[in-house]
N, C-alpha and C positions, 0 to 999 in steps of 0.2 A: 100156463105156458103160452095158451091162445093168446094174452094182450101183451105177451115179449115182445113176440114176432108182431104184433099189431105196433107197437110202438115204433119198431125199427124201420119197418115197413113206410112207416110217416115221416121218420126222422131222416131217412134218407136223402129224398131229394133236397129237404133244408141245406143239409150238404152241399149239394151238388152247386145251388146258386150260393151260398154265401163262397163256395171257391173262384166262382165266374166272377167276380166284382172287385177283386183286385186292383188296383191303380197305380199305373206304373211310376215309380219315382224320379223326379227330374235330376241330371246331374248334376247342370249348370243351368248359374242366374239367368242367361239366355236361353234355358230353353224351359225353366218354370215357367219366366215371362211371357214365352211363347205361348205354355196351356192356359195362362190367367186370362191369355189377350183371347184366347180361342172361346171363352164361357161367352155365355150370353150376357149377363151380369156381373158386373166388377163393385166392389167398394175400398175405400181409403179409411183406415184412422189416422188422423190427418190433428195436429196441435194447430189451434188459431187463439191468439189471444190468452194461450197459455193455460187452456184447457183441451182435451183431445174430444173428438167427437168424431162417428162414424158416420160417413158419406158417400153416397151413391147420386149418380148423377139425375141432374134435375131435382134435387132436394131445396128447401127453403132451410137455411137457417139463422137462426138470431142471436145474433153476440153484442156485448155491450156496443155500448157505443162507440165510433171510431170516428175521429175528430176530423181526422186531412183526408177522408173521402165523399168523394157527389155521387150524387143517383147516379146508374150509367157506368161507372167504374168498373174495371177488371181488375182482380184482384190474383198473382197467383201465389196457390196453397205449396210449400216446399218444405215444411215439414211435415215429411208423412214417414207413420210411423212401420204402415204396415200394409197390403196389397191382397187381395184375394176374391176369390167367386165362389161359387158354391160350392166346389171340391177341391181346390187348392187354395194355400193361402202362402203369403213371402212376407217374414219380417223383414227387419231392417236391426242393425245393431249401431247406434239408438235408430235411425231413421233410413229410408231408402232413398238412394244418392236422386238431384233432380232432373239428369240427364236421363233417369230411367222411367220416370211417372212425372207428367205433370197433369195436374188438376188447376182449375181457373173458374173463380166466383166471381158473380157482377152482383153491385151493390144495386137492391130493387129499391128500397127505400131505407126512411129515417121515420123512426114512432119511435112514442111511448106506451109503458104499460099500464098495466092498473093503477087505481088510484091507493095508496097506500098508506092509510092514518096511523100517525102517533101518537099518542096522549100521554103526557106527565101531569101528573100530582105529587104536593109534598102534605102531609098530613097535618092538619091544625095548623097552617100557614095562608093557607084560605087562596094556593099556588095550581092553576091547572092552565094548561095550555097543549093548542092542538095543533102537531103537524102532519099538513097533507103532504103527497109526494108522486111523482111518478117520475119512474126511472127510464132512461133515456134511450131506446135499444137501435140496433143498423140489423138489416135483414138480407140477406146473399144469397143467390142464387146458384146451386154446384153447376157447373159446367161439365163437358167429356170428360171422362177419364181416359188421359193418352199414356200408352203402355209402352216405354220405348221409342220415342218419337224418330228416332235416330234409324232403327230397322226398318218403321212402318212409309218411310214416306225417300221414296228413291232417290238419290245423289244425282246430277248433272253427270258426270263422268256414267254411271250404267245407263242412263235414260239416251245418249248419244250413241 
């Protein structure tokens, strides 16, 4: 009976914090947006080039290559699928409209990647040949994550 009461005794205060941690539910998109904008850290899944990839700012990434852009470019992300921080997250049904989120890449560079050999043979044709290759990638740089650009940054008419 002594390790009942020993168990309970322990088990208790477990209680008591997992009741304290609770997290109150938003009701509306303006006011999720408001606790996402409040985290210290945001990320985006964000489609570029028709693949999704997750993005937090100041990130490097690498996607094919992209033809009509220079070094130096600003690029902005508007299909983003989804919004969140470390305790809240906001779909999008498919994507979040881009008055609400925008994100902005600058293109750092243009490279290639490894070298990458083919080789063909046909058997008893006395047939080999070898192709080198590297493939051609553009490298971006995430930019802020702006959460509502519209709430965050004062109208002429309140600033007067």
């Amino acid at each position: 009976m002594a390790t009942l009461q020993h168990l309970l005794r322990w088990s208790s205060p477990l209680r008591a914090v997992a009741s304290r941690c609770i997290h109150t539910q938003p009701t509306t998109t303006a006011a999720a947006l408001e606790l996402i904008r409040s985290q210290p850290s945001n990320y985006v899944v964000a489609s570029f080039v028709g693949k999704k990839y997750i993005l937090t700012p100041r990130d490097v990434l690498t996607v094919p290559h992209l033809k009509d852009v220079q070094v130096g470019d600003v690029l902005k992300l508007d299909e983003i699928h989804e919004l969140g921080s470390r305790e809240y997250t906001l779909r999008g049904s498919p994507t979040i409209p881009a008055s609400k989120v925008q994100v902005e890449a600058t293109v750092v560079e243009h490279t290639k990647g490894s070298m990458e050999i083919k080789f063909k043979k046909k058997r008893r044709k006395g047939y080999q040949k070898t192709i080198k290759h590297k493939h051609p990638f553009t490298r971006l740089r995430i930019g802020d994550i702006v959460i509502d650009p519209a709430a965050s940054s004062p109208s002429p008419a309140e600033s007067s």
